[in-house]
N, CA, C and O atoms as a printed pandas DataFrame, in Angstrom:
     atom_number atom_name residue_name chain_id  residue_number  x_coord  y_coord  z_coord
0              1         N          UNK        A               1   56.072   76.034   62.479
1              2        CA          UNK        A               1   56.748   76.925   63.414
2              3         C          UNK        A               1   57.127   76.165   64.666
3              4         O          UNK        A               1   58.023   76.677   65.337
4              5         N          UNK        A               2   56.503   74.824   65.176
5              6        CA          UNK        A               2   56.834   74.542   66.167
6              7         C          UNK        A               2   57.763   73.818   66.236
7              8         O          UNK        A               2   58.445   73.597   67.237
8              9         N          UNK        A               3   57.937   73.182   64.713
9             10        CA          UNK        A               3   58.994   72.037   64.300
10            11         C          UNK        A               3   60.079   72.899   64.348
11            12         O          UNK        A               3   61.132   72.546   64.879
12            13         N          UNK        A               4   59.920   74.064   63.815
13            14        CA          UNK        A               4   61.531   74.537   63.720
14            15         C          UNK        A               4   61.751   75.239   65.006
15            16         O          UNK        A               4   62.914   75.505   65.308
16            17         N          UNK        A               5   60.469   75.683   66.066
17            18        CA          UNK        A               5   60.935   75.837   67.300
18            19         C          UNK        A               5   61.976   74.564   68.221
19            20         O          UNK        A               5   63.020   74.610   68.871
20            21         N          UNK        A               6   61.267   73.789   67.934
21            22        CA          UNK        A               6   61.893   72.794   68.723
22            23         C          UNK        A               6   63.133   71.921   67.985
23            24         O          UNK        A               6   63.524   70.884   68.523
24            25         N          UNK        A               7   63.711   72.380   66.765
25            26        CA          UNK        A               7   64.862   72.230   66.131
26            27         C          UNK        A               7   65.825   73.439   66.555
27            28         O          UNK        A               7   67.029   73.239   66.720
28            29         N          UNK        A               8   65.273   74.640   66.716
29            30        CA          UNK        A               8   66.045   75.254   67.613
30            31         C          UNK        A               8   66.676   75.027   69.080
31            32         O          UNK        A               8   67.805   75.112   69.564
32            33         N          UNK        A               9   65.147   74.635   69.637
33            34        CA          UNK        A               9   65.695   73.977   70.863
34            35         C          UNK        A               9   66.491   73.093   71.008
35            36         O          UNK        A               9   67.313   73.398   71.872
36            37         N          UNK        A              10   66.666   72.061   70.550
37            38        CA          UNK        A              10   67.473   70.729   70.025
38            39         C          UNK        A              10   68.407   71.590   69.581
39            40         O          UNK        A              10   69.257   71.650   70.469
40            41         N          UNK        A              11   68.813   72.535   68.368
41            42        CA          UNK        A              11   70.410   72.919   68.300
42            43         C          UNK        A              11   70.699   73.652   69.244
43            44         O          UNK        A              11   71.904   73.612   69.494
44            45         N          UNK        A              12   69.818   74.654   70.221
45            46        CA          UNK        A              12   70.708   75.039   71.180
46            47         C          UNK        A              12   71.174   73.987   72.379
47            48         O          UNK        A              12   72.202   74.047   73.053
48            49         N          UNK        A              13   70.168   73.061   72.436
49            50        CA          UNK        A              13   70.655   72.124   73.694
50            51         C          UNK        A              13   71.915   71.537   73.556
51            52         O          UNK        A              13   72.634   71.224   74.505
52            53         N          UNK        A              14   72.288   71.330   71.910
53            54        CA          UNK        A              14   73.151   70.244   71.443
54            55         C          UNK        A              14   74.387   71.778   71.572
55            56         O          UNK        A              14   75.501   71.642   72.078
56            57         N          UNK        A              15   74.056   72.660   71.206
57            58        CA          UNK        A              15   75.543   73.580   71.518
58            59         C          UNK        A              15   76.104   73.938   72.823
59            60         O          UNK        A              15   77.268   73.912   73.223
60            61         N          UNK        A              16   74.739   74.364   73.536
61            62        CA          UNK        A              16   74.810   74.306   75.228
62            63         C          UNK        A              16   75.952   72.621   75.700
63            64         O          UNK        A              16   76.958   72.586   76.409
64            65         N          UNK        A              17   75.427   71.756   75.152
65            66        CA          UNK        A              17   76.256   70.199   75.621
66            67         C          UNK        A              17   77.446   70.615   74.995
67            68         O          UNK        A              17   78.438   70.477   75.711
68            69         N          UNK        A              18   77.675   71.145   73.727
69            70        CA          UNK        A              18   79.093   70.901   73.029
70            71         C          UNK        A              18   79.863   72.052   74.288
71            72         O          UNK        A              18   80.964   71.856   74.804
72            73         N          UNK        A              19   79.225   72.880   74.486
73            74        CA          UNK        A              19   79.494   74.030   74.685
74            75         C          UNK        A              19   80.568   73.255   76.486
75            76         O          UNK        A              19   81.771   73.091   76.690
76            77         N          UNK        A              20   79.596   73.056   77.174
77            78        CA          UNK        A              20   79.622   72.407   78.539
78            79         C          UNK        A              20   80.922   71.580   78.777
79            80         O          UNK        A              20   81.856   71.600   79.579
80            81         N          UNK        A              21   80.335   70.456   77.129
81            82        CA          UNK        A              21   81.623   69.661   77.221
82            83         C          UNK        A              21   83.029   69.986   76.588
83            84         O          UNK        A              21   84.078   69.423   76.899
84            85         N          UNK        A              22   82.875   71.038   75.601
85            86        CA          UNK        A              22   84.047   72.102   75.777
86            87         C          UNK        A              22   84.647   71.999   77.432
87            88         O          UNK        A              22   85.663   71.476   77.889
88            89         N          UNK        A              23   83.660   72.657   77.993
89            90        CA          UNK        A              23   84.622   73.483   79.198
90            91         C          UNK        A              23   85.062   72.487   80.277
91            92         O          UNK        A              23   85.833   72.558   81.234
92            93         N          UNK        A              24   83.977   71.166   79.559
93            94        CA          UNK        A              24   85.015   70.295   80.743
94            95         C          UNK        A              24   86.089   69.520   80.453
95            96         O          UNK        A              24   86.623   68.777   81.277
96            97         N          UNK        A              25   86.445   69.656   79.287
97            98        CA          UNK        A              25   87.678   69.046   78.852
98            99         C          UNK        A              25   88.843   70.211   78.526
99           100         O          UNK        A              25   90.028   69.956   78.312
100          101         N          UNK        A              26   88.226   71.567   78.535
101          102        CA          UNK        A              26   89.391   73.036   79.566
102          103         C          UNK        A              26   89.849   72.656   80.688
103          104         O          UNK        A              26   91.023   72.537   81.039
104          105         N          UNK        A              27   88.501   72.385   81.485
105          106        CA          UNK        A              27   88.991   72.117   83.062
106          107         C          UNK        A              27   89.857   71.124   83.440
107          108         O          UNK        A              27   90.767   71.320   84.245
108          109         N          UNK        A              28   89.551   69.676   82.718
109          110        CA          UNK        A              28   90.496   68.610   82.653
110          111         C          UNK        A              28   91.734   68.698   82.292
111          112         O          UNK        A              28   92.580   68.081   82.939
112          113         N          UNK        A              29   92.156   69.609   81.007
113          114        CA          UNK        A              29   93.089   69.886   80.306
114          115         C          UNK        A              29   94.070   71.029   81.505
115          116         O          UNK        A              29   95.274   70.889   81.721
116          117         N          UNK        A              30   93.127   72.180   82.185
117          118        CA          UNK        A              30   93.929   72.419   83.541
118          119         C          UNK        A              30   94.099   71.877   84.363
119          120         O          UNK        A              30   95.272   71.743   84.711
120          121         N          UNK        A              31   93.368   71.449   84.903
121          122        CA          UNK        A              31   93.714   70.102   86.179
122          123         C          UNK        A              31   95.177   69.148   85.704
123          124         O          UNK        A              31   96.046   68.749   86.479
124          125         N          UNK        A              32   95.122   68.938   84.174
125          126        CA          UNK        A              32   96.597   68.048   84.296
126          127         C          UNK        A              32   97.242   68.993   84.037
127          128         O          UNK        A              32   98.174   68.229   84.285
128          129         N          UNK        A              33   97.679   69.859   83.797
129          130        CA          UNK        A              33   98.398   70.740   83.744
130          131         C          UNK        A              33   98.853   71.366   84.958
131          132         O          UNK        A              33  100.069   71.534   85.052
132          133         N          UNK        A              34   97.958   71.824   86.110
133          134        CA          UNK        A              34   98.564   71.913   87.491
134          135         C          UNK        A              34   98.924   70.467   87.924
135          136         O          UNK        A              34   99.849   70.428   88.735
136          137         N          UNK        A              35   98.554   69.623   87.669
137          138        CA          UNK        A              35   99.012   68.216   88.673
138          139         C          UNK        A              35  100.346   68.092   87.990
139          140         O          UNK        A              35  101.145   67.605   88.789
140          141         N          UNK        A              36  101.080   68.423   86.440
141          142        CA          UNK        A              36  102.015   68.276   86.264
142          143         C          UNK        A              36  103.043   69.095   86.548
143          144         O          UNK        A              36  104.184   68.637   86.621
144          145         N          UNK        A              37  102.759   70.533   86.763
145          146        CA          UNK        A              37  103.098   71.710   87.699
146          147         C          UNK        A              37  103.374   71.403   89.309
147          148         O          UNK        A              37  104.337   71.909   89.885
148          149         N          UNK        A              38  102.767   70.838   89.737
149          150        CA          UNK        A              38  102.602   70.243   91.289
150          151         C          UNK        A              38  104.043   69.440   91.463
151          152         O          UNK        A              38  105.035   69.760   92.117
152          153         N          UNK        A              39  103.722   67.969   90.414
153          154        CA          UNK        A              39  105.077   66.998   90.345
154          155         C          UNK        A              39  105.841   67.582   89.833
155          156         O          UNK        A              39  106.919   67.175   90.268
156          157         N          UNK        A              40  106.093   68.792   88.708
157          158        CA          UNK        A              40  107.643   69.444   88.621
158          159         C          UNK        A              40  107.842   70.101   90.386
159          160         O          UNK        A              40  108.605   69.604   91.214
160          161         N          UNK        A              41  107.286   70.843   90.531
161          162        CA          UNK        A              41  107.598   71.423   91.762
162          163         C          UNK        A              41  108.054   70.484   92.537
163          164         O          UNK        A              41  109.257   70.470   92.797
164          165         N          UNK        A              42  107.206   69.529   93.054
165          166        CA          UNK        A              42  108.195   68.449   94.448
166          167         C          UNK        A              42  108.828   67.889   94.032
167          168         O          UNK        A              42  109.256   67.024   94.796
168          169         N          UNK        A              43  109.456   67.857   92.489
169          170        CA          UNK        A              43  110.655   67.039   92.169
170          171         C          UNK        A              43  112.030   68.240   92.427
171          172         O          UNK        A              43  113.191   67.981   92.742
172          173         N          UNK        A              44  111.428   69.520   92.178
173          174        CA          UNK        A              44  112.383   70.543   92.504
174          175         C          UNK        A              44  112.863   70.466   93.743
175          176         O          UNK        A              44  114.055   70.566   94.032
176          177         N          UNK        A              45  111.885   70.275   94.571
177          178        CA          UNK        A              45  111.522   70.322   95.800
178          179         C          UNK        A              45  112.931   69.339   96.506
179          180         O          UNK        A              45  113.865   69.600   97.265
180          181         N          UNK        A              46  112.405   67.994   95.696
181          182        CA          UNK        A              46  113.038   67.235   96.508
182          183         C          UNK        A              46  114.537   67.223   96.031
183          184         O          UNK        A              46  115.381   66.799   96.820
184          185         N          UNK        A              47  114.891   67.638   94.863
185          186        CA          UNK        A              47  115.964   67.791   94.153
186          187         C          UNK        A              47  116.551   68.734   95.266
187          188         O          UNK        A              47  117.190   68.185   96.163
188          189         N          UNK        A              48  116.384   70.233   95.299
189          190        CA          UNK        A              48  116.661   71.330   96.132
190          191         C          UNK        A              48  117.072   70.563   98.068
191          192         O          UNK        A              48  118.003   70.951   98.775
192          193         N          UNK        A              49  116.272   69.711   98.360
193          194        CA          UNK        A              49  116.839   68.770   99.494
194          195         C          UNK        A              49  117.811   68.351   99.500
195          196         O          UNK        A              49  118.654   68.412  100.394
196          197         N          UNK        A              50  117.901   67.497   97.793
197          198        CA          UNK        A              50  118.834   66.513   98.157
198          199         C          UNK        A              50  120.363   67.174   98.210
199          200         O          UNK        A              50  121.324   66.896   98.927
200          201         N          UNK        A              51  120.211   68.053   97.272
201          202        CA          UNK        A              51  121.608   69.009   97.453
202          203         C          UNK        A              51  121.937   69.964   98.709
203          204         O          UNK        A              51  123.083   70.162   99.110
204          205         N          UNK        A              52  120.914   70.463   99.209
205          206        CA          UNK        A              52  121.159   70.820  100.750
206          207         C          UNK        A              52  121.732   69.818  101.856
207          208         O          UNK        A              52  122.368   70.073  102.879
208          209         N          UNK        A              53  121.346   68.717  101.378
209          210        CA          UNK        A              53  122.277   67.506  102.206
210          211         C          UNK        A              53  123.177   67.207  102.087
211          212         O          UNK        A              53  123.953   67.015  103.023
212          213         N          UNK        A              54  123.584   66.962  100.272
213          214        CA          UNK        A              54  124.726   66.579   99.546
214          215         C          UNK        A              54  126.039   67.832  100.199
215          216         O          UNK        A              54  127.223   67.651  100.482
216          217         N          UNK        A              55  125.270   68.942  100.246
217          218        CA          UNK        A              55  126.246   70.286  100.507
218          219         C          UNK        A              55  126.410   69.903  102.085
219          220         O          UNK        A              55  127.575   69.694  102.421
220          221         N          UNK        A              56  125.251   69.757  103.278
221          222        CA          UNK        A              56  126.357   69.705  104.460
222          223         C          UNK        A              56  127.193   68.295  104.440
223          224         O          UNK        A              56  128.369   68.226  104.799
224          225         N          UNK        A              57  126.413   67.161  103.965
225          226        CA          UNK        A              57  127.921   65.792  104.213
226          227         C          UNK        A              57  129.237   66.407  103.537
227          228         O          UNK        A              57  130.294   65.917  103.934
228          229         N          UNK        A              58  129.306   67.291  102.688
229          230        CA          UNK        A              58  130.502   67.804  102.223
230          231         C          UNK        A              58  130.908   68.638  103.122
231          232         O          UNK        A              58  132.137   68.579  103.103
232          233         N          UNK        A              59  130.492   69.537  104.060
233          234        CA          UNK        A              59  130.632   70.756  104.944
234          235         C          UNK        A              59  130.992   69.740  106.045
235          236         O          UNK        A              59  131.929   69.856  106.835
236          237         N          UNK        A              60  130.298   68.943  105.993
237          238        CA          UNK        A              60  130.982   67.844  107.155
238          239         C          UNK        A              60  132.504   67.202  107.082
239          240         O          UNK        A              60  133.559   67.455  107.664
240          241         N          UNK        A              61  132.196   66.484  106.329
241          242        CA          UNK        A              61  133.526   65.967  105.395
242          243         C          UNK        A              61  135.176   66.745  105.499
243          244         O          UNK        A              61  136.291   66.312  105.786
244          245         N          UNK        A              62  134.590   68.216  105.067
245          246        CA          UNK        A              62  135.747   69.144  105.064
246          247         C          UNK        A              62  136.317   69.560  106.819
247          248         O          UNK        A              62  137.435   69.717  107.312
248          249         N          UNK        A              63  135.142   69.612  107.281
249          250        CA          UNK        A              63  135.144   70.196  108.760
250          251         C          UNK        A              63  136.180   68.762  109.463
251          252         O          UNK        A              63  137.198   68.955  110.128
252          253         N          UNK        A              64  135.590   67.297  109.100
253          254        CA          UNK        A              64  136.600   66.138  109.516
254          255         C          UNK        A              64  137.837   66.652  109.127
255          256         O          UNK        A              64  138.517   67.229  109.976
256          257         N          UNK        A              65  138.339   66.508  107.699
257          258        CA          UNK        A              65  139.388   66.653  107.094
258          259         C          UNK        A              65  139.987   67.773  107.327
259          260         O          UNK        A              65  141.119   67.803  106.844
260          261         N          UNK        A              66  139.565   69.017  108.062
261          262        CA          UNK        A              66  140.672   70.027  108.935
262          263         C          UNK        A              66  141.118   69.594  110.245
263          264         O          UNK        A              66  142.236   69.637  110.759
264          265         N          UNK        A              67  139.967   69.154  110.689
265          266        CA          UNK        A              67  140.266   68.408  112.223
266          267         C          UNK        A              67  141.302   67.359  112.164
267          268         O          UNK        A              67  142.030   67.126  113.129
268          269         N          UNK        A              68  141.377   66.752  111.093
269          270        CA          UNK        A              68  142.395   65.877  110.836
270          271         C          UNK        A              68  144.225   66.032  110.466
271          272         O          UNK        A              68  145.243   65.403  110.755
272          273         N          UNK        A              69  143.826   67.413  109.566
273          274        CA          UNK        A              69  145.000   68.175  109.368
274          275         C          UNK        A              69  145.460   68.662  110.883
275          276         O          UNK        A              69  146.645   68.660  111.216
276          277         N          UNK        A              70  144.896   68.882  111.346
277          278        CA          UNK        A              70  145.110   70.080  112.714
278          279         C          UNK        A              70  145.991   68.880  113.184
279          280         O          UNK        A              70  147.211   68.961  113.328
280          281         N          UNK        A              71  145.193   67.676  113.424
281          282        CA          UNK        A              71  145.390   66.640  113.932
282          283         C          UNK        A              71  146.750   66.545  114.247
283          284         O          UNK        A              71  147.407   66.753  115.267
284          285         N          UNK        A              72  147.017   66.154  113.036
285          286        CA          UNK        A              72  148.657   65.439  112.004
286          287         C          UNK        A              72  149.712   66.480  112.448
287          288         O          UNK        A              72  150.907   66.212  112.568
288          289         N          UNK        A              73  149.133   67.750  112.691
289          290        CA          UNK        A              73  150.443   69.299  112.137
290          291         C          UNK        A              73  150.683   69.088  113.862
291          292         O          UNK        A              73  151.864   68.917  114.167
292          293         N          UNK        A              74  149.544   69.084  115.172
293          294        CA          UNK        A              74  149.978   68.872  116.240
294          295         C          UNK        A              74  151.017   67.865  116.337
295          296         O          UNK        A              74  152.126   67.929  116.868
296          297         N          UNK        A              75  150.322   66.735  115.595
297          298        CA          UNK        A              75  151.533   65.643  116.136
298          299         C          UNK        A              75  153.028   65.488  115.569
299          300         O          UNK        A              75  153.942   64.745  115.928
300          301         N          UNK        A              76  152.944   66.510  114.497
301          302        CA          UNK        A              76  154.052   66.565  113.457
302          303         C          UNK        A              76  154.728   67.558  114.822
303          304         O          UNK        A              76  155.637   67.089  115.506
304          305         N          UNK        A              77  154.304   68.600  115.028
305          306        CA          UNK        A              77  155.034   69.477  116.037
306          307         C          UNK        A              77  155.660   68.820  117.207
307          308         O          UNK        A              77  156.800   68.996  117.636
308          309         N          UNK        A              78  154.561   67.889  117.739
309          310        CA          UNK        A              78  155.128   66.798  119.210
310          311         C          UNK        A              78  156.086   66.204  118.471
311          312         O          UNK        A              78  157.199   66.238  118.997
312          313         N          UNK        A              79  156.019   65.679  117.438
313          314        CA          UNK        A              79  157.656   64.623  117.317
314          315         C          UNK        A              79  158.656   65.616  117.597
315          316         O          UNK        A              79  159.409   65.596  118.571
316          317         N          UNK        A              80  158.618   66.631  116.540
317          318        CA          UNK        A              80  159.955   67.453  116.446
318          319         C          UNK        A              80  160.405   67.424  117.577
319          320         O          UNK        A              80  161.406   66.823  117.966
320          321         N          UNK        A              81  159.549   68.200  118.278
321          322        CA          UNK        A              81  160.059   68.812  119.479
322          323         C          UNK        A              81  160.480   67.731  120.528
323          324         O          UNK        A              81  161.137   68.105  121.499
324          325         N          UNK        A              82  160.106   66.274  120.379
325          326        CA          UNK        A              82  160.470   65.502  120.874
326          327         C          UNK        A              82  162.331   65.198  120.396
327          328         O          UNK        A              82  163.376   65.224  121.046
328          329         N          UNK        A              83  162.021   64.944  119.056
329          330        CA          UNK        A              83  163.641   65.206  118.322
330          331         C          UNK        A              83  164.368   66.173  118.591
331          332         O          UNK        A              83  165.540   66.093  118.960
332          333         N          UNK        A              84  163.707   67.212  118.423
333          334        CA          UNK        A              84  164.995   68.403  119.445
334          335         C          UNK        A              84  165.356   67.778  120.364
335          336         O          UNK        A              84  166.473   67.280  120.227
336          337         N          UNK        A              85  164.411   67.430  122.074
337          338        CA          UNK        A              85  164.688   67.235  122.796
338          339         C          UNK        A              85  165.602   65.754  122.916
339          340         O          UNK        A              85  166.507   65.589  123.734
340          341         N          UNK        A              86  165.211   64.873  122.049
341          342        CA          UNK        A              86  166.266   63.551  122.246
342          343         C          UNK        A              86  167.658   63.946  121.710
343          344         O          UNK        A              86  168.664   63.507  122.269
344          345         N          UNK        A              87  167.757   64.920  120.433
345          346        CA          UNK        A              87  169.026   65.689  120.168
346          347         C          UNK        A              87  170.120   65.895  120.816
347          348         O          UNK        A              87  171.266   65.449  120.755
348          349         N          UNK        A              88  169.320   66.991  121.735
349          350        CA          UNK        A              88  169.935   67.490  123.163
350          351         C          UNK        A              88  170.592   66.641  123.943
351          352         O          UNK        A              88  171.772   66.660  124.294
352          353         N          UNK        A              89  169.464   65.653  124.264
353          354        CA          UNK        A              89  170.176   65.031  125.696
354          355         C          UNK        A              89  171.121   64.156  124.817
355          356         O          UNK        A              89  172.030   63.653  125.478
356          357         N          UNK        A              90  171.131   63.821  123.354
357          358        CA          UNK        A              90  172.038   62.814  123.570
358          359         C          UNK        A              90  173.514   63.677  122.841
359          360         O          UNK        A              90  174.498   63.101  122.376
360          361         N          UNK        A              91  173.324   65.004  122.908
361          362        CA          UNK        A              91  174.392   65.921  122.393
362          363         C          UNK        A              91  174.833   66.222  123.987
363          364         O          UNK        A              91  176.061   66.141  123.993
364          365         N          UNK        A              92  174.410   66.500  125.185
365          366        CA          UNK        A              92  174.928   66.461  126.245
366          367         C          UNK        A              92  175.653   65.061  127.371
367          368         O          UNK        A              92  176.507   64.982  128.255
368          369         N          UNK        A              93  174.582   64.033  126.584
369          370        CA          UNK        A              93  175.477   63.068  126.800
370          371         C          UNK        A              93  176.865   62.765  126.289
371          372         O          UNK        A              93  177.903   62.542  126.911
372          373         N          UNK        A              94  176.644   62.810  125.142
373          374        CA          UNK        A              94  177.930   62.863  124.271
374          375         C          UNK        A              94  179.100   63.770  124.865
375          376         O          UNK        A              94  180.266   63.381  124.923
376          377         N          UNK        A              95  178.584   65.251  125.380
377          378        CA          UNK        A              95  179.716   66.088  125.961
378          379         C          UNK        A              95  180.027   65.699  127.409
379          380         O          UNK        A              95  181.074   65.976  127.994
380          381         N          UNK        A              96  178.807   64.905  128.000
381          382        CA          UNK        A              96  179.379   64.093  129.594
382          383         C          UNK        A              96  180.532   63.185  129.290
383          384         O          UNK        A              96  181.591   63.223  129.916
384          385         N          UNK        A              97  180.225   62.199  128.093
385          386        CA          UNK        A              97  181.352   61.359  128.109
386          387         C          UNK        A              97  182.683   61.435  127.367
387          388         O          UNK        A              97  183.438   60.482  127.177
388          389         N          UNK        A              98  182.876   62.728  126.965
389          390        CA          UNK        A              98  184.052   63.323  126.551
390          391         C          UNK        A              98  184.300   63.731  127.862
391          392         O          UNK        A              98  184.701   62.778  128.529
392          393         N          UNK        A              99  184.230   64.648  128.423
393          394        CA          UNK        A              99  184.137   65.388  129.896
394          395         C          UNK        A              99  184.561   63.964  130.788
395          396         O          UNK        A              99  185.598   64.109  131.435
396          397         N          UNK        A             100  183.964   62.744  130.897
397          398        CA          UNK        A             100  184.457   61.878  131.946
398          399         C          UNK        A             100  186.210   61.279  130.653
399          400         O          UNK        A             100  187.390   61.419  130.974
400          401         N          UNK        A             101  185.900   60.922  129.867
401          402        CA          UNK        A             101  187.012   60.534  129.481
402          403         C          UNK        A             101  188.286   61.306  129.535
403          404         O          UNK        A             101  189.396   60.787  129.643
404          405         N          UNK        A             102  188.048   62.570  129.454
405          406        CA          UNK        A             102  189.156   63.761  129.623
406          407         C          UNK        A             102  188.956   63.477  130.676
407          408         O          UNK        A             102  188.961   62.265  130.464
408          409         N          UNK        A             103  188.740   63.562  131.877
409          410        CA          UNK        A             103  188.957   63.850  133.384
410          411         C          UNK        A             103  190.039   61.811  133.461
411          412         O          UNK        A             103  191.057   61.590  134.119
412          413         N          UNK        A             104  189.375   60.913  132.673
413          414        CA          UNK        A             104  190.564   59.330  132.569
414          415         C          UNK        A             104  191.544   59.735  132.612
415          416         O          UNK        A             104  192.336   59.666  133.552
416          417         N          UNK        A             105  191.730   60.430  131.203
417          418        CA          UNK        A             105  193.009   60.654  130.607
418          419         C          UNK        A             105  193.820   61.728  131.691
419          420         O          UNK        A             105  195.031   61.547  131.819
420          421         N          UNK        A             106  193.109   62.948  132.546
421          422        CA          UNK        A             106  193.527   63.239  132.981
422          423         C          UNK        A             106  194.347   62.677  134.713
423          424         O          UNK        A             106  195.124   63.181  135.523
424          425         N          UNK        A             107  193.870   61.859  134.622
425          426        CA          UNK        A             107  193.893   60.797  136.295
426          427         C          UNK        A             107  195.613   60.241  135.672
427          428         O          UNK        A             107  196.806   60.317  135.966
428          429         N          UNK        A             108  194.694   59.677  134.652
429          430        CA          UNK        A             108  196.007   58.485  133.827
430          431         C          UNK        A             108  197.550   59.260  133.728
431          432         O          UNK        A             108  198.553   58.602  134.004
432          433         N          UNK        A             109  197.674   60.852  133.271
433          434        CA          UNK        A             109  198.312   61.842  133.331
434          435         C          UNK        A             109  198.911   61.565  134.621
435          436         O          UNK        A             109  199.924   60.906  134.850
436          437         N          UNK        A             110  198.232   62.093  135.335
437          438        CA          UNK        A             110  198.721   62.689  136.798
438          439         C          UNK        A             110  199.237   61.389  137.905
439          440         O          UNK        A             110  200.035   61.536  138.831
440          441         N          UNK        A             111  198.611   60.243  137.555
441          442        CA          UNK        A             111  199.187   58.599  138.019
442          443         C          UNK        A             111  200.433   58.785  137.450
443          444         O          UNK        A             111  201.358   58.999  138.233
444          445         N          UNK        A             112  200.659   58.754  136.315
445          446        CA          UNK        A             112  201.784   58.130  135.478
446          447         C          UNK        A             112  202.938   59.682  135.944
447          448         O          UNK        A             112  204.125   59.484  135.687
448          449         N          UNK        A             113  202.664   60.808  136.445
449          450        CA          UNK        A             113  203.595   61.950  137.196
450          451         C          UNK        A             113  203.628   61.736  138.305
451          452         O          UNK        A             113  204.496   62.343  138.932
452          453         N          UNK        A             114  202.999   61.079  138.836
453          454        CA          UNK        A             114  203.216   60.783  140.148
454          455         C          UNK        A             114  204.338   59.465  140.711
455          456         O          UNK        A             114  205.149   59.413  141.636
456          457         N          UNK        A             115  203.886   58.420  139.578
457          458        CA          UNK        A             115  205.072   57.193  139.574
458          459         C          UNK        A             115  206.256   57.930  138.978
459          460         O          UNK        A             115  207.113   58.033  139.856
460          461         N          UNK        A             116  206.565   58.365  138.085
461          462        CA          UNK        A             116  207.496   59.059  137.900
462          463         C          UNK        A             116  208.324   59.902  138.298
463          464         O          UNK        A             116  209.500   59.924  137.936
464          465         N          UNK        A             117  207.768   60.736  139.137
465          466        CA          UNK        A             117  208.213   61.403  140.240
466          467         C          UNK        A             117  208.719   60.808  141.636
467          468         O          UNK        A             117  209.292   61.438  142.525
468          469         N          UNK        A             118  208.279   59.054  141.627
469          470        CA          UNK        A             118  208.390   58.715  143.113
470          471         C          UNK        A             118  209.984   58.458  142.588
471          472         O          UNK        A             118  210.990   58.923  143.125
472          473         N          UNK        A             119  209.919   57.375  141.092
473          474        CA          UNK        A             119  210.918   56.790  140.703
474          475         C          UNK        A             119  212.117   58.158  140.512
475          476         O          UNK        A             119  213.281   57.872  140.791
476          477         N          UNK        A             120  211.860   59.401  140.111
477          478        CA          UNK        A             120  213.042   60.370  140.201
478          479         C          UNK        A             120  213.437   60.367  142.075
479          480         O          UNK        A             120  214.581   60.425  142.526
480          481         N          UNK        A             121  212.337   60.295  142.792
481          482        CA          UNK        A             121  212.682   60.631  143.513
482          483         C          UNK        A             121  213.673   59.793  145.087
483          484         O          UNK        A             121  214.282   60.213  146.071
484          485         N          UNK        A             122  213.223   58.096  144.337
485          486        CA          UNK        A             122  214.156   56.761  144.620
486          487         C          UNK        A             122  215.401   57.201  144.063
487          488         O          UNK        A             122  216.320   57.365  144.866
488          489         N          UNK        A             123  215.635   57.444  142.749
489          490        CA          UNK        A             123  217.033   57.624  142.113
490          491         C          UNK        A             123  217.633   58.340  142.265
491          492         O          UNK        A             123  218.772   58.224  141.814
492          493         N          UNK        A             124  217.181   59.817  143.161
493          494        CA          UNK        A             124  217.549   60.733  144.230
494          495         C          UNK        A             124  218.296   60.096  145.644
495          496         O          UNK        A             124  219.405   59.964  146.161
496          497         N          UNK        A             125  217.458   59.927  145.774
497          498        CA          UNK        A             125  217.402   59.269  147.147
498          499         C          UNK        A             125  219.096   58.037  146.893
499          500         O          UNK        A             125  220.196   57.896  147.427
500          501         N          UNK        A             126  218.564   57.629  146.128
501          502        CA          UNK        A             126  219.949   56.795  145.830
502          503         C          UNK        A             126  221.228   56.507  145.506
503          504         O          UNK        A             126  222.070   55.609  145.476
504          505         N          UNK        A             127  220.899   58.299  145.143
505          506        CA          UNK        A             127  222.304   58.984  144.398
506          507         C          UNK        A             127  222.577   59.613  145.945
507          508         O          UNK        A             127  223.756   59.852  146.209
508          509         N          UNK        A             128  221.649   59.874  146.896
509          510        CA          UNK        A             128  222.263   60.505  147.519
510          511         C          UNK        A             128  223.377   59.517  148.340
511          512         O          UNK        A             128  224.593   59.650  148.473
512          513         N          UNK        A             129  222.552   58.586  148.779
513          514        CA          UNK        A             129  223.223   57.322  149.830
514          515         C          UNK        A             129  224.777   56.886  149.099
515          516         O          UNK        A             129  225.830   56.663  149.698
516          517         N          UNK        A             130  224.524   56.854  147.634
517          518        CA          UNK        A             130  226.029   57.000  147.309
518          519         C          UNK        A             130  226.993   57.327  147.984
519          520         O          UNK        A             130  227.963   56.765  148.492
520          521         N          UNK        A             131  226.457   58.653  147.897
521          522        CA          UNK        A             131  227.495   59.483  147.909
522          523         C          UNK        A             131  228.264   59.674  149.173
523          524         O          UNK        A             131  229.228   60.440  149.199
């Protein structure tokens, strides 16, 4: 009776150990299982960063590239309006120097009636003494 007491004891000790070391190779078997839970997470983690960054250098990027448009459309507007304005003055120049050349032509006119008129008025004059 004591032999098989203490063969009892001995198989429960030895199931108690299996038993134990069961649960510590559960516990181990969870432990890597959260530590691999842990590293998915801060890879999410850091993944979820890197695209929050990736997204403002692009928000940046775009925000340049309107500022840039704006840029261009101002200066596209300053030329024009510069071209209107060189247009102008050189469409009013253009009508100054028609305007002075008509006022030539008109001098040149009124010279050339005036010699003409002196000369009618010698050949007057000469017809009169004739007479």
């Amino acid at each position: 009776a004591q032999e098989r007491d203490e063969e009892l004891r001995r198989a429960g000790e030895e199931r108690s150990a299996r038993e134990k070391q069961k649960e510590q190779e559960k516990r181990l078997a969870l432990l890597e299982e959260l530590e691999v839970v842990r590293l998915e997470k801060e890879d999410f983690e850091q993944r979820a960063r890197a695209a929050e960054e990736q997204k403002e250098v692009e928000r940046r990027e775009a925000e340049a590239l309107r500022l840039e448009m704006e840029k261009e459309a101002a200066e596209r507007a300053r030329l024009q309006a510069e071209a209107e304005m060189l247009a102008e003055k050189a469409r009013q120049e253009e009508e100054a120097l028609r305007l002075q050349e008509a006022e030539e032509r008109a001098r040149e006119a009124a010279a050339a009636a005036q010699e003409k008129a002196r000369r009618l008025s010698r050949s007057d004059e000469a017809a009169d003494v004739e007479e």
